[in-house]
C-alpha positions as CSV (number, residue, x, y, z in Angstrom):
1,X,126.7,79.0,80.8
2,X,126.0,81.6,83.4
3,X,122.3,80.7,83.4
4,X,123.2,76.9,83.9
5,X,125.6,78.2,86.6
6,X,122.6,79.5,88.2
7,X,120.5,76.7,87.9
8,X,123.7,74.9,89.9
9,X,122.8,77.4,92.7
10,X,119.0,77.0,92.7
11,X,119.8,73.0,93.1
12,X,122.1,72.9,95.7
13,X,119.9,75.6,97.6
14,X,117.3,72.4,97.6
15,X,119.3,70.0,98.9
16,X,119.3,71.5,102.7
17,X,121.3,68.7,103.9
18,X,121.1,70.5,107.5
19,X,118.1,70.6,110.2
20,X,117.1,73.5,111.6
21,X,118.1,72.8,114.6
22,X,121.6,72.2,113.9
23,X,121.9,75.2,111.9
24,X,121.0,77.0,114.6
25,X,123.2,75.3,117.0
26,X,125.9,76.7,113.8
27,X,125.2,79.8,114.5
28,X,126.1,80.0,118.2
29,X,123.1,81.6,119.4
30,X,119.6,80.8,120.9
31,X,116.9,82.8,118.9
32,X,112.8,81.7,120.3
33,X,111.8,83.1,116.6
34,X,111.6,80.4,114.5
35,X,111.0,82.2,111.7
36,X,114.5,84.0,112.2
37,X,116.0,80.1,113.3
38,X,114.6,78.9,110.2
39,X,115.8,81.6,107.7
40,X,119.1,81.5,108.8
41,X,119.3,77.7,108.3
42,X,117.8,78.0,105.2
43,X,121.0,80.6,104.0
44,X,123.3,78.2,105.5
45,X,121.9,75.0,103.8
46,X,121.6,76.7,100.6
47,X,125.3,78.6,101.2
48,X,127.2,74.9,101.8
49,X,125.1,71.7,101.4
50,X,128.3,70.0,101.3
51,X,129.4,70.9,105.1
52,X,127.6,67.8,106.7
53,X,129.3,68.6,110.0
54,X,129.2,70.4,112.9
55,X,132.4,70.2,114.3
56,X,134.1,73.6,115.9
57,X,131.3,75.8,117.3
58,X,133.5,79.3,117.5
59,X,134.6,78.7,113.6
60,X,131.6,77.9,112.6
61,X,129.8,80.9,114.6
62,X,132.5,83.2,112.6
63,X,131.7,81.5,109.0
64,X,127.9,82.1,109.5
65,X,128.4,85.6,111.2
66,X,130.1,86.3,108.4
67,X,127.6,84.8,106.8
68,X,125.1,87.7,107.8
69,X,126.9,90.2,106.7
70,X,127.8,89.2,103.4
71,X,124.3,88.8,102.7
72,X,122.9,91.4,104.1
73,X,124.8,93.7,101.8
74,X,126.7,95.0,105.1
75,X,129.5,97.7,104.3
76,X,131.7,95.9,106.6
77,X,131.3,92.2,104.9
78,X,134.7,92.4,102.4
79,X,136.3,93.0,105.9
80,X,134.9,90.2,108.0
81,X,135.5,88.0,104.6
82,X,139.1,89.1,105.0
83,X,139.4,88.6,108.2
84,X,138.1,84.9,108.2
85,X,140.3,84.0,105.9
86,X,143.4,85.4,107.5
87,X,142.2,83.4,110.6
88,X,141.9,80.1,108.7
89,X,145.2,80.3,106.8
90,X,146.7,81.0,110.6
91,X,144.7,78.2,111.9
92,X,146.2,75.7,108.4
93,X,149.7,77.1,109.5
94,X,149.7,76.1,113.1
95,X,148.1,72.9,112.0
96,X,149.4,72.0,108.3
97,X,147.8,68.5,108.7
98,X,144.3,69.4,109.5
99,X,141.7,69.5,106.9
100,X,139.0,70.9,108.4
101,X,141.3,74.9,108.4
102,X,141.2,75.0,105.0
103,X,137.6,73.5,104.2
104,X,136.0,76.2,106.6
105,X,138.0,78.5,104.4
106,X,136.5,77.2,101.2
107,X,133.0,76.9,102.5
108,X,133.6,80.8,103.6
109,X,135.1,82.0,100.5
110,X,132.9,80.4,97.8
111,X,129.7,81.3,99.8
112,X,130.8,84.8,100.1
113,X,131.9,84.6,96.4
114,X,127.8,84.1,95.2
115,X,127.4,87.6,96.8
116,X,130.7,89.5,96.3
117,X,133.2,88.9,93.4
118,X,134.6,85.6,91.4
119,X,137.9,86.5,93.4
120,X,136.7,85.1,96.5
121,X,135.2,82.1,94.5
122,X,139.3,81.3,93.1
123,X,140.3,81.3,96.7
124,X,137.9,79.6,97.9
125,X,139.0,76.7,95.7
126,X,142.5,76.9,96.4
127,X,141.6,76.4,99.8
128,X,139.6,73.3,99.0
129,X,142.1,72.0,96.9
130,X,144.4,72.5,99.7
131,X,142.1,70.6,101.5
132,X,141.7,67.5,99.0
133,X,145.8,67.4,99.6
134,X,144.8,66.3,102.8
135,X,142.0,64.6,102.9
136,X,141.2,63.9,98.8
137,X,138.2,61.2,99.8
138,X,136.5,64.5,101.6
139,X,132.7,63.8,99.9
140,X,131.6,66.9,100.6
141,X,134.4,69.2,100.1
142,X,135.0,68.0,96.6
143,X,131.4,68.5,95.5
144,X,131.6,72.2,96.9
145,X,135.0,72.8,95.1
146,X,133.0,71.9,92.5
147,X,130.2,74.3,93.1
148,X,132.8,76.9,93.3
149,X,133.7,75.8,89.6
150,X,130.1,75.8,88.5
151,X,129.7,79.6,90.2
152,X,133.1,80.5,87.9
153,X,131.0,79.2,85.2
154,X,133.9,76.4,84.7
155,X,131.9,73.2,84.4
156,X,134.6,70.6,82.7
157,X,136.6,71.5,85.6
158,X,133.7,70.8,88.1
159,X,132.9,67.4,85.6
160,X,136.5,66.7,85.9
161,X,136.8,66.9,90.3
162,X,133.3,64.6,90.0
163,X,133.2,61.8,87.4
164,X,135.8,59.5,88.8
165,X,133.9,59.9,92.7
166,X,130.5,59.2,91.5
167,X,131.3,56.5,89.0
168,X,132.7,54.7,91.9
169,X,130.2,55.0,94.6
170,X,127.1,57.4,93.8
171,X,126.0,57.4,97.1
172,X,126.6,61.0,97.8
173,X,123.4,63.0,96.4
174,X,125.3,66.5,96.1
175,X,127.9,64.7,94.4
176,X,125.5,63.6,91.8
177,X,123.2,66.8,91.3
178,X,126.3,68.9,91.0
179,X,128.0,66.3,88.5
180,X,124.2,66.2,86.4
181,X,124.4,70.2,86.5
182,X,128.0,69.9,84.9
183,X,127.4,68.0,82.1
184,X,123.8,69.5,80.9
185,X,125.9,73.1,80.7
186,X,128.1,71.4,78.5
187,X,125.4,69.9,76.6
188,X,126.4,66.4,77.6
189,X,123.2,65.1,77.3
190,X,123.7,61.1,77.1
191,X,126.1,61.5,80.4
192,X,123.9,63.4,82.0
193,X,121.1,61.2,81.5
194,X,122.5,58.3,82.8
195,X,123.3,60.1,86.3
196,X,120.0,61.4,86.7
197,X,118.9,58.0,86.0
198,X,120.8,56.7,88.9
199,X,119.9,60.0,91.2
200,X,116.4,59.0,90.6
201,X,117.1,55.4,91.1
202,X,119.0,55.8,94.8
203,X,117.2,59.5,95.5
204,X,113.5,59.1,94.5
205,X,112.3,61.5,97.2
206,X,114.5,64.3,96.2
207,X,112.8,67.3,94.7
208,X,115.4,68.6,93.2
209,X,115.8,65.4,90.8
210,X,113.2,66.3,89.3
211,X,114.6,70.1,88.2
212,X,117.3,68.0,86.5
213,X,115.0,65.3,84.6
214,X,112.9,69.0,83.2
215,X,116.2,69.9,81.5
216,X,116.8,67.1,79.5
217,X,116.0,67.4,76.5
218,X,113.3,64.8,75.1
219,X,113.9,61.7,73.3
């Protein structure tokens, strides 16, 4: 299972829902390398391709700084993790009815939790299911609680956050890849077929389709 996990994570490093530029904007500085600009969105796109938004420049400037540390292999990164986190579940308490507190806090916590330890995965997604509480039609939070499951090598439990949301409208293509990734780890072959079928169908000019359709096994 752990190398299907890791296939989850070459896949959604693919997707790159992001541009560049608005990566960039993300990380709350001007850089005039773009080589540097476009590494740094490249870690961010393949860190969360599920945050489609840019919406709070400081919190996002803290989630990618921290970001750079965690990834850097920075002594100080457990820290800044923990410090995040402490600012986000202060930020959910002042405002219990706003979503977007605790899905910073899961995008945070199940980047970092690639790099660090399954512990910050789990929190992570209890903050996204705190989240869902809120807002449980959130596209792109579900498919990145579901990530978090894949990472904790947990797929029924990523299968189970995804089946009901893409039988109903497979528009999303995260959605999909993460929900095809769920079901070949659990050998769900038939299943599986039949969303990459519809990936391919609504997604033709997505490469990472066609990583899915080269782990089917054939007929």
């Amino acid at each position: 299972i752990r190398s299907g996990a890791s296939l989850v994570a070459i896949a959604l490093i693919a997707l790159g829902l992001l541009t560049t530029a608005a990566q960039v904007t993300a990380v709350g500085a001007r850089v005039d390398d773009p080589q540097l600009a476009a590494t740094r969105a490249a870690r961010a796109a393949s860190l969360a391709p599920w945050d489609t938004g840019i919406r709070d420049l400081r919190n996002e400037t803290m989630v990618q700084a921290t970001f750079d540390l965690v990834f850097s292999g920075d002594p100080g990164a457990t820290d800044a993790v923990e410090h995040a986190e402490q600012a986000f579940g202060a930020a959910s308490r002042a405002e219990p009815h706003e979503y977007l507190h605790p899905y910073r806090e899961a995008l945070l916590l199940i980047g970092s939790g690639q790099e660090l330890a399954d512990e910050y995965t789990r929190r992570g997604i209890a903050a996204g299911v705190r989240g869902l509480e809120i807002y449980p039609s959130s596209l792109e939070l579900r498919t990145g609680v579901a990530s978090g499951y894949m990472q904790l090598r947990e797929p029924a439990q990523a299968e189970l956050l995804l089946q009901e949301l893409w039988e109903a409208d497979p528009a999303y293509s995260a959605s999909g890849i993460t929900y095809a990734q769920a079901l070949l780890v659990q050998s769900k072959t038939a299943q599986a077929r039949a969303v990459i079928a519809v990936l391919r169908q609504r997604f033709p000019e997505d490469p990472t389709i066609a990583g899915l359709e080269q782990q089917l096994p054939a007929n």
